[in-house]
C-alpha positions in Angstrom: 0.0 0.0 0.0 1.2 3.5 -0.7 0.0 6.8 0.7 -2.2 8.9 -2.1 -0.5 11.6 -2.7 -3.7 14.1 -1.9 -3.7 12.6 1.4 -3.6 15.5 4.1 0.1 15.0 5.7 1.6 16.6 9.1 5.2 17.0 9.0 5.8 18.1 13.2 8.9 20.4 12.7 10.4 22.8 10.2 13.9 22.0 11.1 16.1 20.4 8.6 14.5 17.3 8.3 11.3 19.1 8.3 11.5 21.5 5.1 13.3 18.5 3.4 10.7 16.0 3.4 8.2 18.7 2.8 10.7 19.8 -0.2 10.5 16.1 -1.6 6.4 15.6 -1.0 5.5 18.6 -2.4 8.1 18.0 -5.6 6.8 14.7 -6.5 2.8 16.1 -6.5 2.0 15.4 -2.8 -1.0 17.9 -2.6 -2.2 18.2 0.7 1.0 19.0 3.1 1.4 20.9 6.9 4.3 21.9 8.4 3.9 22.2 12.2 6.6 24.4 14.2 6.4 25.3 17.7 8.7 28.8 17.3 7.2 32.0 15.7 10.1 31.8 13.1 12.3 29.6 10.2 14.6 28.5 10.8 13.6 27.6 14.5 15.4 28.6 17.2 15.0 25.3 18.9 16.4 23.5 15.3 20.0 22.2 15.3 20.1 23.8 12.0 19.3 27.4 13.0 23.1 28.2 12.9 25.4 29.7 10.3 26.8 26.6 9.5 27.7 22.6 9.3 30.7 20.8 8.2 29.7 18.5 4.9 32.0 16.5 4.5 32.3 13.1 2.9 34.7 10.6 4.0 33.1 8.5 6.6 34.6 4.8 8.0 31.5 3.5 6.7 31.0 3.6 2.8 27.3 3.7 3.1 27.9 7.0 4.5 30.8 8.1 2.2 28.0 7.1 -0.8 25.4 8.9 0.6 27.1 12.3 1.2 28.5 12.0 -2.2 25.0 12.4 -3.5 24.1 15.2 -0.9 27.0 16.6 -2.4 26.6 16.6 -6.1 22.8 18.0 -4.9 24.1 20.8 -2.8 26.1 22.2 -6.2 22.5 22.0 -7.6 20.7 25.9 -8.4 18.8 25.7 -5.7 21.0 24.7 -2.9 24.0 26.2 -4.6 24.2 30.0 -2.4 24.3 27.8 0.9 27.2 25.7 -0.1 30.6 26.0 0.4 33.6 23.8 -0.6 36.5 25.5 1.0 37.8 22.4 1.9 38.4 20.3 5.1 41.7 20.9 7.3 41.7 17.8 9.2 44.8 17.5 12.0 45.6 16.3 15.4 47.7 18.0 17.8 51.2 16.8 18.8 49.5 16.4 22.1 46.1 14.2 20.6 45.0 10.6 22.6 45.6 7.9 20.4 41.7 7.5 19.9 42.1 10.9 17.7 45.1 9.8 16.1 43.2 6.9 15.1 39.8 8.0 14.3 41.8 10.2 11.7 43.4 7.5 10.4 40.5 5.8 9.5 39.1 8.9 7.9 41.6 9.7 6.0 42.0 6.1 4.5 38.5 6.2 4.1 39.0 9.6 2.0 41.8 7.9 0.2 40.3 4.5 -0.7 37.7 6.4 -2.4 37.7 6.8 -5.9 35.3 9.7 -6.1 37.1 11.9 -3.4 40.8 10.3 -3.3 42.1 13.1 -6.0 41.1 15.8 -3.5 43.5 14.4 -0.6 46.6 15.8 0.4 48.9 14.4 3.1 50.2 17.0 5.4 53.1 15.9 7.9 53.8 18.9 9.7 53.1 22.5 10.3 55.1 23.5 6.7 52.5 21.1 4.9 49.6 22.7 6.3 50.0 26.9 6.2 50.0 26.4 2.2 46.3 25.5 2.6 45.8 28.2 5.4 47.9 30.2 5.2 46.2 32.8 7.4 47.5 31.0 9.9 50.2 31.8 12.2 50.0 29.5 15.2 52.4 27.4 15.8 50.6 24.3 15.3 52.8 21.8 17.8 52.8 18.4 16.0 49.8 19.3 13.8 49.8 16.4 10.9 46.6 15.2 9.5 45.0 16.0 5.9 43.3 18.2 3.3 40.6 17.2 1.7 39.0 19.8 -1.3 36.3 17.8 -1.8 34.4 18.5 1.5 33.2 22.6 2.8 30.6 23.8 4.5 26.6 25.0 4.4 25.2 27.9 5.5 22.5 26.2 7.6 20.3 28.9 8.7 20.2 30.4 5.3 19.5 27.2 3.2 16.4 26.8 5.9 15.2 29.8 5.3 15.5 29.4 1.5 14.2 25.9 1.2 11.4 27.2 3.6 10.1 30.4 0.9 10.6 27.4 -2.0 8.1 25.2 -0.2 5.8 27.9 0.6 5.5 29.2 -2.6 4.4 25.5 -3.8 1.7 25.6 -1.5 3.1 24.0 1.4 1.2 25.2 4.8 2.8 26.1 7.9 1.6 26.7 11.4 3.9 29.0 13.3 3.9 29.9 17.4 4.1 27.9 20.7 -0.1 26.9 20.0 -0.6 26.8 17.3 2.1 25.1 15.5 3.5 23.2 18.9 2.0 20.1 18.7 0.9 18.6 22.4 0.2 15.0 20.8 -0.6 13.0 17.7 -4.4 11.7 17.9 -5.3 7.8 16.7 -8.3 6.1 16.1 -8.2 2.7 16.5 -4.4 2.8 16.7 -4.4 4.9 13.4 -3.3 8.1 13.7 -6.0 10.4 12.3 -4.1 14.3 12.9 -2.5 16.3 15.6 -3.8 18.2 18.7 -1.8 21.6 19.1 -1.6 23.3 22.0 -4.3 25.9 21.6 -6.5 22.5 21.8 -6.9 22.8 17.7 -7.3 18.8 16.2 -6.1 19.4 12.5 -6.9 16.0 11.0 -4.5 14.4 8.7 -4.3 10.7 7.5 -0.2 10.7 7.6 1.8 12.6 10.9 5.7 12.5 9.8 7.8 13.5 13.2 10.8 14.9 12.9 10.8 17.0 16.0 14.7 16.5 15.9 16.0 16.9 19.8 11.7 17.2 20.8 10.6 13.9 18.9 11.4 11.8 22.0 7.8 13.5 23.5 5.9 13.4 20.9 7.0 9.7 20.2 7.6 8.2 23.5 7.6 4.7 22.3 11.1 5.7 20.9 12.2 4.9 24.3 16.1 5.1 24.1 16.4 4.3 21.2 16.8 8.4 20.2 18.2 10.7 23.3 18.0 14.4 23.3 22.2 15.3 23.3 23.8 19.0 22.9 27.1 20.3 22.2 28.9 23.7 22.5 28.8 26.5 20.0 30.3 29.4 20.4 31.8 32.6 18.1 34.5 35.5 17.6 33.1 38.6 16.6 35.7 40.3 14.2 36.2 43.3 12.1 35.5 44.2 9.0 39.3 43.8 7.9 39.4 40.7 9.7 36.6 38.7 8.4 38.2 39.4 5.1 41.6 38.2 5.6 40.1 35.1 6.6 37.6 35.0 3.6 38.3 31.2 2.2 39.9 29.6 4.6 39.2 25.7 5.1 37.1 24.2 7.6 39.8 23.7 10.6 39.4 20.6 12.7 41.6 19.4 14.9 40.5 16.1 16.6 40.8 16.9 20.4 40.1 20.1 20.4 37.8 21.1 18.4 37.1 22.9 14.3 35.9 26.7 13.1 35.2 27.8 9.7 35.6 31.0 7.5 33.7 33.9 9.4 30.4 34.6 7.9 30.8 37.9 5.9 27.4 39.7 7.1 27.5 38.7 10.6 31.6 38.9 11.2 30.9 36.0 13.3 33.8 33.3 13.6 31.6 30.6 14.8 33.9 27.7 17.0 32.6 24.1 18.0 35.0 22.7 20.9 35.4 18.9 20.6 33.7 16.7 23.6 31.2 13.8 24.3 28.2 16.4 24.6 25.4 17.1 27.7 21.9 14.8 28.3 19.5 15.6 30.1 17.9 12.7 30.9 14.4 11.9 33.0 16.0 9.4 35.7 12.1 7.5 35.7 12.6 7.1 32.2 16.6 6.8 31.5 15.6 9.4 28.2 17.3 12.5 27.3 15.1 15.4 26.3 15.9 18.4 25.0 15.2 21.5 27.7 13.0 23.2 24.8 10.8 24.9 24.6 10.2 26.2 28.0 13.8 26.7 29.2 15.3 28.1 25.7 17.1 30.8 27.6 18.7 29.2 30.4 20.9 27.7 27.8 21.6 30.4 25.9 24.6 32.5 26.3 26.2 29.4 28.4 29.2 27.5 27.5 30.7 25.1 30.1 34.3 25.8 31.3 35.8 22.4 29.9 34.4 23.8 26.4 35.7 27.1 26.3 39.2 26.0 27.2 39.5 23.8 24.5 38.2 26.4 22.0 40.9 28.7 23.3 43.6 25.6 22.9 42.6 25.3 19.3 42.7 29.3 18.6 46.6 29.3 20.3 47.9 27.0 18.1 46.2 28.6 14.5 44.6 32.0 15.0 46.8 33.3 18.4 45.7 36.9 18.1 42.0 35.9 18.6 42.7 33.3 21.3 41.8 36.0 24.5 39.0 37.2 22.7 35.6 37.6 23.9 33.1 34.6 22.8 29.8 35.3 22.0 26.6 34.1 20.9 27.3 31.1 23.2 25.0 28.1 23.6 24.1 24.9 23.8 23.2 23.3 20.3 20.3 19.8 21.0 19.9 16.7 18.5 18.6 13.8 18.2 21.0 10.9 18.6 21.3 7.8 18.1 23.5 5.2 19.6 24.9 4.1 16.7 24.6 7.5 14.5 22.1 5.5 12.0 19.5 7.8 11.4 15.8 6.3 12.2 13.5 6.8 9.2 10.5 3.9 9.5 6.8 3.7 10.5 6.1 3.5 14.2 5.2 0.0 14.7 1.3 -0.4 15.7 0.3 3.1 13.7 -0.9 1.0 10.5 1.8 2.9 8.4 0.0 6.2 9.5 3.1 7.6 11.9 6.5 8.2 10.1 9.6 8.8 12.4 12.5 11.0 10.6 15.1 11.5 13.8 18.9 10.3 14.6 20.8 13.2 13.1 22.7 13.0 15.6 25.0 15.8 15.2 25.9 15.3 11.5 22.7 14.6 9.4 22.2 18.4 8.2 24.8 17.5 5.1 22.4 15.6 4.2 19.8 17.9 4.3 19.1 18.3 0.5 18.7 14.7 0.0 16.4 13.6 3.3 13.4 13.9 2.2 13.8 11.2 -0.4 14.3 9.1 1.8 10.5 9.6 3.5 9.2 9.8 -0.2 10.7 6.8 -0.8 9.2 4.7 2.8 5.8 6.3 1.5 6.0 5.1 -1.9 7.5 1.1 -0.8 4.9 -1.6 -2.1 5.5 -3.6 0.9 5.2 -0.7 3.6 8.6 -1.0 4.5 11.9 0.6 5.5 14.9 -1.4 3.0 17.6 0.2 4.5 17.7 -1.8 7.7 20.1 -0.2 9.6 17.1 2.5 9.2 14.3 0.8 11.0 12.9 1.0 14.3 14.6 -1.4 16.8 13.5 -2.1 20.1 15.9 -1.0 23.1 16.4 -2.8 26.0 17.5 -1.5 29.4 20.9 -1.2 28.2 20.1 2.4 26.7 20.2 3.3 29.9 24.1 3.7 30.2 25.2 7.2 30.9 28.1 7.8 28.3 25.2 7.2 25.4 26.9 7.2 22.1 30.1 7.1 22.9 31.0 4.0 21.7 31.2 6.2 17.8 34.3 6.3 16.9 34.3 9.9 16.4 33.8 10.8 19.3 36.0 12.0 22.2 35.4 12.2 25.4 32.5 11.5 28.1 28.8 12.1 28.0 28.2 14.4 31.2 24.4 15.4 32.4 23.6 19.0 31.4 22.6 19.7 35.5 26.5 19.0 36.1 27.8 21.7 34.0 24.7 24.6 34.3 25.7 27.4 36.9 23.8 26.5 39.8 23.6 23.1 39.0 20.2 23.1 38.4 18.6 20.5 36.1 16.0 22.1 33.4 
């Protein structure tokens, strides 16, 4: 069975995910489609996405991957994702002074890189500081035991920007939205006879709808609560340099900088001067201790989290500016906060039917701090669950799968590769110590 396309579809979210499926849906004749958004604005506030921007890069230890941003790639050159991408290329480096899980996880990427026939002619080896200041040469840090490699192929988006375009696109082609706290935040999905049949919002408004797609990113965990563990709500750092006029220009075109244990920055954005940093850890959780589940502190406590950035983080930020961009190292930060997704133990995104909602509930979650390359391609991937004879998700490592206790462990995720560090619960860190 496959959904007719003038059924009347809730997507709950107008993150990333969000506009993309809607993008998809509304490009292959979908007729009938309502995008749901608790804030007042897109891109969101509460979306991981509502940020100047997100590493794309290809190389993954897992081909699937690799494949897959490949294709986001060649998509984001397209018209009209084209002004929100960047390929400035990817610095990637450990210090002199990196754990041996950095100096390995790097290893892996760059042979992943390498292996590939597609991105291999983009890599460069770099084996000290003299290999790397020819690719930045903006730079003059002194880089202690920096080694690692470039890659062309791989840049940046401007996240908050492709959001906002994709979002006037959709709208124009008669996709709906519901903005605000009630009237686009959605207090529950309504079934019939285990079939969902719309959404109640919080104004108490039931908008009826024969399809509800969540993808409620770091949120979707209340509005799904049979997801149990199997997504968590997780955040990490974000923080930025505000610089000059002069200075945003002389680092116009610089690669994105990443160095494993401490932490990556890109070019400065040229409207906003803002040098936007991400320090390297194993992220905050919040989670409910009845229910071992991380969930985001949104939407009521969006300002407690703002303008906060936990010492461990900025300390690493202002290891990574010493060693490249020294003169900016005792700056000020700014625009500090935490950034919330949806993860996933494994990083495998989740993009299946809720089991028991007779194909009428679609979960699209598990970004999980590196799904918004993918942003031009996701919604395929719904149109393509929709559109399956058989009602079913063929990518397996994409289906729902039932969690036991285990989820419960406190350092969830960090068994990814890529990932350094502990998981530590947000009421640890927050002046106060007060749990949101």
């Amino acid at each position: 069975m496959t959904v007719p396309k003038t059924t009347p579809i809730a997507i709950i979210g107008g993150g990333a995910f969000g506009l993309s499926t809607a993008l998809h849906l509304v490009q292959n004749n979908y007729t009938d489609i309502t995008v749901f958004e608790q804030d007042e604005q897109i891109p969101p506030r509460y979306s991981a996405a509502n940020d100047l921007n997100k590493i794309v890069r290809a190389e993954y230890e897992d081909k699937f991957y690799t494949d897959l941003t490949i294709e986001a790639i060649n998509t984001w050159k397209t018209p009209l994702f084209a002004p929100y991408f960047h390929q400035t290329g990817f610095l990637h480096c450990v210090s002199g002074a990196a754990p041996s899980k950095a100096v390995d996880t790097l290893k892996r990427f760059q042979n992943a890189a390498t292996s590939h026939p597609t991105i291999a002619p983009h890599v460069v080896q770099l084996n000290g500081p003299g290999d790397i200041r020819p690719w930045f040469w903006q730079c003059d840090g002194p880089l202690p035991g920096w080694k690692g490699y470039m890659n062309r192929y791989d840049g940046y988006a401007h996240s908050g920007n492709a959001l906002a375009g994709i979002y006037r696109v959709v709208q124009s082609q008669g996709v709906k939205f519901l903005l605000g706290s009630q009237t686009g935040g959605v207090s529950e999905i309504i079934y019939k006879e285990s079939k969902a049949i719309g959404v109640k919002t919080l104004d108490g408004k039931f908008h009826p709808a024969g399809l509800v797609i969540v993808a409620a990113g770091a949120g979707v965990g209340k509005i799904v609560p049979s997801l149990g563990t199997q997504i968590v709500a997780k955040s990490w750092s974000v923080a930025h340099v505000l610089l000059s006029d002069e200075e945003t220009a002389a680092l116009r075109g610089i690669p994105v900088t990443y160095a494993r244990d401490f932490g990556f920055f890109f070019e400065p954005d040229p409207k906003t001067n803002l040098l936007k940093i991400c320090p390297m850890g194993g992220g905050y959780i919040n989670t409910d201790p009845e229910t071992g589940v991380s969930h985001s502190p949104f939407p009521g406590n969006l300002e407690s989290v703002n303008g906060f950035l936990p010492e461990e983080d900025e300390g690493r930020i202002r290891k990574l500016l010493q060693q490249t961009l020294p003169a900016l190292a005792d700056r000020p930060l700014v625009r500090k906060s935490l950034c919330w997704f949806a993860d996933t133990k494994d990083s495998d995104f989740i993009v299946d039917f809720v089991p028991g909602s007779k194909q009428s509930v679609v979960v699209l979650s598990g970004d999980s701090g590196h799904g918004f390359k993918m942003f031009p391609i996701v919604g395929q991937w719904v149109r393509d669950l929709l559109e399956d004879a058989d009602d079913e998700q063929k990518v397996v490592r994409w289906r729902w799968k039932e969690v036991a206790d285990e989820g419960r462990k406190e350092n969830w995720g960090g068994d990814v590769s890529w990932r350094l560090g502990e998981s530590r619960e947000l009421r640890d860190v927050l002046p106060g110590r007060t749990k949101l």
